[in-house]
TIDOVEX-450220 format. One line per 4 residues: number of its first residue (from 1); their letters; for each residue x, y, z of N, C-alpha, C, O. Coordinates in steps of 0.02 Angstrom, whole numbers. Atoms other than C-alpha are relative to their C-alpha. Example, Ala and Ser with C-alpha at 12.3 -4.5 7.8 and 13.67 -1.06 7.14 Angstrom:
BEGIN
1	AS	45,-59,0,615,-225,390,45,60,0,97,59,33; -42,-59,-3,684,-53,357,-39,55,37,-14,110,45
This chain:
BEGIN
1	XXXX	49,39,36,933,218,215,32,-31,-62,75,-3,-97; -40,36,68,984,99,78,-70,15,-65,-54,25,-123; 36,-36,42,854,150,-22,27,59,-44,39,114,-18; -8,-93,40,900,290,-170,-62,27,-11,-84,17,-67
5	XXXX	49,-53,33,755,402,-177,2,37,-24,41,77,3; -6,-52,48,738,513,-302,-69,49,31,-60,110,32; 72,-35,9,541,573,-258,-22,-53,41,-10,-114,39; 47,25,-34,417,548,-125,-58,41,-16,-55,100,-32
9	XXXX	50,-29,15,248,578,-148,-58,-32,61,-56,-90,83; 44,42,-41,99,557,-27,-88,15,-24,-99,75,-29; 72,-4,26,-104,545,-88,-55,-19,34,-69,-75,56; 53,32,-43,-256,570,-9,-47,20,-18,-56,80,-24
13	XXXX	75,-14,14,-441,541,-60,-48,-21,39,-59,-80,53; 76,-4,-41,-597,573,38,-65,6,-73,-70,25,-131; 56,18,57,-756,532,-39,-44,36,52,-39,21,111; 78,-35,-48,-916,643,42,-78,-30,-26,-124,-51,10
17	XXXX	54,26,21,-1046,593,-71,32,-66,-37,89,-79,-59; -5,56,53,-1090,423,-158,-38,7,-28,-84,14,13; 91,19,27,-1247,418,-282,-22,66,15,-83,61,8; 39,-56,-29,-1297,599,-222,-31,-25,66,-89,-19,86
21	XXXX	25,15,-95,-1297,527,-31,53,20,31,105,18,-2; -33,-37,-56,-1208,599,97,47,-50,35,16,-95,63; -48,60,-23,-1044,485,161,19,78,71,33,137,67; -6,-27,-46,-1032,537,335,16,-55,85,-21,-86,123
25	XXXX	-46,-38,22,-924,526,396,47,-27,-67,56,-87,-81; -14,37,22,-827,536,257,63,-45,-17,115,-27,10; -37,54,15,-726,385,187,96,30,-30,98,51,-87; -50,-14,14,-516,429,182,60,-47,12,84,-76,60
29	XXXX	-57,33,43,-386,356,83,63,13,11,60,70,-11; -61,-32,41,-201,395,72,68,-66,9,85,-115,42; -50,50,-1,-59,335,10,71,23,-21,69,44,-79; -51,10,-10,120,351,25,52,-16,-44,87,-63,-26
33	XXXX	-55,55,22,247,313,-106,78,38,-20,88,99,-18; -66,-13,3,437,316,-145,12,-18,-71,-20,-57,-105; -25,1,84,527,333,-317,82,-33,25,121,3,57; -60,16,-14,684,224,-296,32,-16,-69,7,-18,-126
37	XXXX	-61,14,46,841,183,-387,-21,-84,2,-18,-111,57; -10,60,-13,808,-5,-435,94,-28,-15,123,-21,-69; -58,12,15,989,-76,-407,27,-64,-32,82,-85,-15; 22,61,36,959,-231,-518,-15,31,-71,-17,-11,-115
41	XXXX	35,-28,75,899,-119,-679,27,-40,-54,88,-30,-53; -51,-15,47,961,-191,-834,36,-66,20,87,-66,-15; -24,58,-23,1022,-371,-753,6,-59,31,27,-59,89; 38,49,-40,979,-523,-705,48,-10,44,108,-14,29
45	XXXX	-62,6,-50,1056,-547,-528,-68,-73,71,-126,-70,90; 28,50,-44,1003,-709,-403,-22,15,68,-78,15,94; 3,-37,-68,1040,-643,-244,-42,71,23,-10,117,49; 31,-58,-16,878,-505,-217,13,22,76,-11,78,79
49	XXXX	-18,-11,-77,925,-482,-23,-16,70,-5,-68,94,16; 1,-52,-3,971,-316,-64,-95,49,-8,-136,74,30; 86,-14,0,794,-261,-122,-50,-25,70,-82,17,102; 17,38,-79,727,-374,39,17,37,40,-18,30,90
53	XXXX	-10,-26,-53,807,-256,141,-32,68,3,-59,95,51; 57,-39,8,731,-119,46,-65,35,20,-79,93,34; 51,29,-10,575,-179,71,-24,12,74,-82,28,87; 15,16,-64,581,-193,251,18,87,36,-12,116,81
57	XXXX	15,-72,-21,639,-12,270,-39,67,-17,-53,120,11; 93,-61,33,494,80,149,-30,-20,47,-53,30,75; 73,19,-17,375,-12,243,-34,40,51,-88,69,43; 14,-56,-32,374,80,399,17,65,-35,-33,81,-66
61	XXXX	-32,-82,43,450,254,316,-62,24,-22,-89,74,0; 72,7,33,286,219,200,-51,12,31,-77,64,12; 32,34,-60,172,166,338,-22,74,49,-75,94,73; -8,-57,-57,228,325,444,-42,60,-42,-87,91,-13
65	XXXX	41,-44,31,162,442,305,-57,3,-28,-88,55,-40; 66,32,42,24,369,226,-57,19,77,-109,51,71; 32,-11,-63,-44,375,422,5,75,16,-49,99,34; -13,-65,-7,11,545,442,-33,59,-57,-44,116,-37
69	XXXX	23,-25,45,-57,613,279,-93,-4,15,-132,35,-11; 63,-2,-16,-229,566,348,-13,22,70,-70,23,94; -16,-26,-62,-163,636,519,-69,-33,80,-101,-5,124; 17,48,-49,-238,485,625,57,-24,34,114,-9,19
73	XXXX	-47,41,-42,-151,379,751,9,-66,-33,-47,-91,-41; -4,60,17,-91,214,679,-34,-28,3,-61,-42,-51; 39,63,-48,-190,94,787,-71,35,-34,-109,-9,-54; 70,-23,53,-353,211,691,-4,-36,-91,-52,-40,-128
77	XXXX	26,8,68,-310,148,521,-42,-79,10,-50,-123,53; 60,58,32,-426,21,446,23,-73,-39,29,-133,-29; -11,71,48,-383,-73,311,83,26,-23,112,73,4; -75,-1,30,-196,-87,206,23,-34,-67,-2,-81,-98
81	XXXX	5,18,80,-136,-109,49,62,23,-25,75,83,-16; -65,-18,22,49,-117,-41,12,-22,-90,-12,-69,-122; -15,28,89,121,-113,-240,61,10,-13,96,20,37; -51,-2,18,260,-100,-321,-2,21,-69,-53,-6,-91
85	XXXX	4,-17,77,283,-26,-519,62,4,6,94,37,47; -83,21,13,451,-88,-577,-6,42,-89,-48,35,-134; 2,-22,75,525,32,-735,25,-61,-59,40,-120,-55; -4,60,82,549,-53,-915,67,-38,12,66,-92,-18
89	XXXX	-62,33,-22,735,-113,-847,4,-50,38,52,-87,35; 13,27,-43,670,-201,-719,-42,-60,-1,-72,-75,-53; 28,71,4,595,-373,-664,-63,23,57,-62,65,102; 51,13,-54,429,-409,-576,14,-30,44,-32,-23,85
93	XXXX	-34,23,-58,526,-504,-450,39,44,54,46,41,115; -35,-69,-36,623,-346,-415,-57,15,51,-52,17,113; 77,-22,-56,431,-297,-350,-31,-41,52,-68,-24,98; 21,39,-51,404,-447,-266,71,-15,71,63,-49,121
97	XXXX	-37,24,-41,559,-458,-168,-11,70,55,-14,60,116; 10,-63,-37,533,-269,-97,-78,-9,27,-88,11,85; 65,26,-50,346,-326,-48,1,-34,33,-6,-7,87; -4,63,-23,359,-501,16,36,-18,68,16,-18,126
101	XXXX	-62,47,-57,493,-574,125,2,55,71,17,27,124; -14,-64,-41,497,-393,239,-43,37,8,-58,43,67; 42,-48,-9,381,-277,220,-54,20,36,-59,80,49; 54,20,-33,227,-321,309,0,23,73,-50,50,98
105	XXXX	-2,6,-63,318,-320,498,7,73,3,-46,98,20; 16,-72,-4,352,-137,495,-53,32,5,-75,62,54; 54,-20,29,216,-94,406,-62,-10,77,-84,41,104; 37,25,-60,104,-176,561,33,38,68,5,64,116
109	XXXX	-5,-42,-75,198,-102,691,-12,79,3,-3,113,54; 1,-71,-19,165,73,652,-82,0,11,-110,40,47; 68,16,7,-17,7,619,-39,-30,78,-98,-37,96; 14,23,-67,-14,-56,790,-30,-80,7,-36,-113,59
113	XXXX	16,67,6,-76,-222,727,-26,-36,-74,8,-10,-118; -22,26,88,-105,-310,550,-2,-63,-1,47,-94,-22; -3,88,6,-170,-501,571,-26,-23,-68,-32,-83,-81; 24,22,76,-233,-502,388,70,2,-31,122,13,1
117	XXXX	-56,8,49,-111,-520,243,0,73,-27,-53,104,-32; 31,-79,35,-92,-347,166,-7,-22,-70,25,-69,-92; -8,27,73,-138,-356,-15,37,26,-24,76,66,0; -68,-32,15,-38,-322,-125,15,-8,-91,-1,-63,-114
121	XXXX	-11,6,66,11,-294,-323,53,2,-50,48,63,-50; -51,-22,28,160,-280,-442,-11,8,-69,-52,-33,-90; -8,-3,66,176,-234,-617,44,49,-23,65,92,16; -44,-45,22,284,-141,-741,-36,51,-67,-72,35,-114
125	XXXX	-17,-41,42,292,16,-831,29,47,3,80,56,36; -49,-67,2,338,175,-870,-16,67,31,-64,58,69; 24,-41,0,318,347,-839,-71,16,-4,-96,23,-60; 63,-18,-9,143,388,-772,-45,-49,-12,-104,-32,-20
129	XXXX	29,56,-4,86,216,-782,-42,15,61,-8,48,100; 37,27,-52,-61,192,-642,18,-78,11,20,-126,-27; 1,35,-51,-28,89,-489,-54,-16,27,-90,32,39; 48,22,-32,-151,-2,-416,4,-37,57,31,-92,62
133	XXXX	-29,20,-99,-150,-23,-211,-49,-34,2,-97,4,1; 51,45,-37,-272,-175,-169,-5,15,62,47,38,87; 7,-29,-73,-337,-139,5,-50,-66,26,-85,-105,-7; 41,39,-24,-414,-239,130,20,-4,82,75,-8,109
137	XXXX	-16,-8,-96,-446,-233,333,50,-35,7,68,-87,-20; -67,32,-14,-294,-251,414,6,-70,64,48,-112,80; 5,94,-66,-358,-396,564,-41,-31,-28,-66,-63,18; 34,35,26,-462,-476,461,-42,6,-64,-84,51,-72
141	XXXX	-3,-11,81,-483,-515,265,-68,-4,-20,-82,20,-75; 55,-4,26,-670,-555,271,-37,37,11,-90,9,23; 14,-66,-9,-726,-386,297,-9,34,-77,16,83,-103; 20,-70,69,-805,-333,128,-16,62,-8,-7,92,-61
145	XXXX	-13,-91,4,-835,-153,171,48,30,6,52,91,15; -84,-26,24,-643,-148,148,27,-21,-42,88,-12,-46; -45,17,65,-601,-219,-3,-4,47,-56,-50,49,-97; -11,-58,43,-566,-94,-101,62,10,-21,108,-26,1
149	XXXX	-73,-30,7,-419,-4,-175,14,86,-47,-28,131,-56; -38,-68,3,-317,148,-241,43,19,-44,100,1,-33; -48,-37,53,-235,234,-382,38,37,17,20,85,51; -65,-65,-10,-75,328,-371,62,9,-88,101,-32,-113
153	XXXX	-54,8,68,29,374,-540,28,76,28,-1,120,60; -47,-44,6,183,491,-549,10,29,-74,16,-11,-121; 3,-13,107,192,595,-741,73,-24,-11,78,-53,-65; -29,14,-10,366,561,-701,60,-101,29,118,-117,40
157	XXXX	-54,36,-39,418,394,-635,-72,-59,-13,-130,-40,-10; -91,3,-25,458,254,-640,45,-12,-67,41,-48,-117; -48,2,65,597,293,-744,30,-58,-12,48,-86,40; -38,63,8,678,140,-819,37,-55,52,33,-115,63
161	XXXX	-46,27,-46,796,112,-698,-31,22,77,-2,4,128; 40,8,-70,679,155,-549,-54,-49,34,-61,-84,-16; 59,18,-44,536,70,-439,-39,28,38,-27,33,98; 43,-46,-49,401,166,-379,-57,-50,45,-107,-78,21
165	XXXX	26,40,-34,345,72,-215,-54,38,38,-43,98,36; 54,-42,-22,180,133,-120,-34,-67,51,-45,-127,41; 41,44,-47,95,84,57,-63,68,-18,-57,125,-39; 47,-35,-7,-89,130,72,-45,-11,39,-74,-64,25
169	XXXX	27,-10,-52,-187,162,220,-69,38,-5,-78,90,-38; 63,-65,11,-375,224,251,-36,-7,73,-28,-58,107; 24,-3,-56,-471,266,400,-82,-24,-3,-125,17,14; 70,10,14,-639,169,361,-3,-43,-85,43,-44,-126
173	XXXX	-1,51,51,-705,44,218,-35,48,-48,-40,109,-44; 26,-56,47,-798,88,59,-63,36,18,-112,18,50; 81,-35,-19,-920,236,53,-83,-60,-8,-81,-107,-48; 72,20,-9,-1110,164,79,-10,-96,1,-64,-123,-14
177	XXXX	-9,58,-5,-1054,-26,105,-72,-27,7,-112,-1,46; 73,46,14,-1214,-146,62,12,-75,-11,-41,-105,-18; -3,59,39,-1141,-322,9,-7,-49,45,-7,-109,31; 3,32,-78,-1156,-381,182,67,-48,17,115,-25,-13
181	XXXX	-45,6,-22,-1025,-502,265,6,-13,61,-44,-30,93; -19,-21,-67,-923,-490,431,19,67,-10,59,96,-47; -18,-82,-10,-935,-322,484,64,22,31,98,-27,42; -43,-10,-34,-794,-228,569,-12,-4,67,36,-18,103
185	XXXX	28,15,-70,-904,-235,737,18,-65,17,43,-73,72; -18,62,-25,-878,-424,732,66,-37,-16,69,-97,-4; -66,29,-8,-690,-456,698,27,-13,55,36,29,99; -40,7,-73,-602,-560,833,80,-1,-27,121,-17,16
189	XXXX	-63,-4,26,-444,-546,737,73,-22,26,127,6,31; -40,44,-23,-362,-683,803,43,-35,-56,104,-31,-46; -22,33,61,-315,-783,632,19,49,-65,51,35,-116; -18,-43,90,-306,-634,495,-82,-12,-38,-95,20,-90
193	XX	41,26,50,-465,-707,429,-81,35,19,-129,48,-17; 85,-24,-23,-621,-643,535,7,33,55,-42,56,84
């Protein structure tokens, strides 16, 4: 793996009640992330490839646990959702080159399929900063009882010179969905869009 990991971590939240109502079944979250060596810390460099390649090998790695941490079958998850937290050394491009250009096709094949865009976020800080995983059905984006998303922080990371990258996966949209929409019953998930 070209990846340096220092720390993996994987997170998973189930919700049972909403409001004092009964979520049934209920609604589960998890998510997946890696503490890497960013190899850019500290320098502006043109050529991100390296990160790009990164990118393309968290995604499944990610993908595989995040699914496994909720101990479903791929082709069961729901919706999807990817970030990136670049440390104080680091560029927000660093985060977009490890999301973007790669990441996605993996990510979908462990998912068994993935015609929406995954969402997706970057930002920087430090140590125990909160990450925030945008989520949203993975065959189709107009599905508001999946837009949602997901917190993950490390007390640890990301250290300066690291990137703590995170896929996140859930088996079902938000608890007690009301805002109406296209449901998940009516996705033909031909386009990504419906």
């Amino acid at each position: 793996m070209k990846a340096k990991i220092r720390k993996i971590a994987t997170f998973v939240e189930e919700t049972h009640t909403e409001m004092g109502r009964l979520v049934s079944p209920p609604t589960r979250k998890a998510a997946a992330v890696a503490v890497i060596e960013n190899p850019f810390a500290g320098r502006y460099v043109e050529d991100l490839g390296e990160l790009m390649d990164i990118g393309e090998e968290l995604g499944g790695f990610l993908a595989e646990k995040a699914v496994a941490a909720l101990g479903i079958e791929g082709q069961a998850a729901e919706s999807y959702g990817k970030a990136a937290l670049v440390g104080e050394n680091g560029e927000l491009e660093h985060a977009a080159a490890i999301l973007h250009p790669r990441m996605g096709t993996p990510v979908r094949k462990v998912l068994g399929k993935g015609a929406a865009l995954i969402p997706s976020s970057k930002k920087r800080g430090g140590p125990g900063a909160v990450l925030d995983i945008p989520l949203g059905h993975k065959d189709a984006a107009y599905v508001r009882s999946h837009f949602d998303g997901m917190e993950v922080s490390l007390n640890d990371a990301p250290r300066a010179g690291e990137i703590l990258v995170a896929v996140a996966v859930t088996d079902s949209g938000r608890p007690l969905p009301r805002v109406g929409g296209l449901t998940k019953q009516e996705i033909k998930g031909e386009d990504g869009l419906r």
